[in-house]
N, C-alpha and C positions, 0 to 999 in steps of 0.2 A: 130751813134749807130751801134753795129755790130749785123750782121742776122748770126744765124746759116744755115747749110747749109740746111738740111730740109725744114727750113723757108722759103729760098730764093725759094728752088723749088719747094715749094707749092704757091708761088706766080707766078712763071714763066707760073705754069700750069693755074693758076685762070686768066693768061691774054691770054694763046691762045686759051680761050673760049668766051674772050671776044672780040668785035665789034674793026675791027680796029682803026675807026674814032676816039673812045673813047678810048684804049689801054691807051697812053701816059696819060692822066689825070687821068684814073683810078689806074694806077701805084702808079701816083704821091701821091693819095688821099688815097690808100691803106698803103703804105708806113708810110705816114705821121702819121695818125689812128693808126698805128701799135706801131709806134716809142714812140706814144703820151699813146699807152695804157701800154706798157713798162715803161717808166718811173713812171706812175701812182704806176706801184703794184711794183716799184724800182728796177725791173733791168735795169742792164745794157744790155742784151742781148736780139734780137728779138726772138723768139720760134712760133713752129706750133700752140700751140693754140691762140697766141694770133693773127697770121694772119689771123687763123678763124674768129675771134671774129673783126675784122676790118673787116674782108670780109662779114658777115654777115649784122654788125654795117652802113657797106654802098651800101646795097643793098637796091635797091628802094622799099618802102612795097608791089606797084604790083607785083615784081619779087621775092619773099620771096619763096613764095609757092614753086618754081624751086628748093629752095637751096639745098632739100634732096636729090633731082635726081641729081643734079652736086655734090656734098661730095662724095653720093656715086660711080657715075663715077669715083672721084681720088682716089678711094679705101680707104674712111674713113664711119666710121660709123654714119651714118646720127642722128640716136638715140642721139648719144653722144653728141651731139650740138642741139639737139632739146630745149634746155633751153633758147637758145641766140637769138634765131628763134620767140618763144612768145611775 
């Protein structure tokens, strides 16, 4: 499946926050979540919201709480993804 490019770089950023150890399988995991929620609502093309929505989708519920403070570090609007977060 093809990522646009925004997508890709909002992935590239959600992994140099994350834990080396885990990098490579969280990649994998995000990736895949992303690919899987694309073809869901029928594209063909990965996009930024839907690597939120995997990013979110596999974030542990302990570490939920964080997600407003790292969105908005990458310069997104935490608000706006507050729905995916509940």
């Amino acid at each position: 499946m093809d990522w646009n490019d925004a997508a890709e770089d909002l992935l590239h950023q959600v992994l140099a926050q994350t834990p080396r150890p885990v990098r490579d399988a969280t990649e994998t995991q995000l990736r895949q979540t992303a690919e899987a929620l694309a073809e869901e609502d029928g594209k063909n093309r990965v996009g930024v919201e839907t690597v939120i929505t995997a990013w979110v989708r596999n974030t542990p519920e302990a570490l939920r709480s964080d997600l407003p403070r790292q969105l908005e570090r990458l310069g997104l609007d935490s608000e706006e993804y507050r729905h995916l977060m509940e």
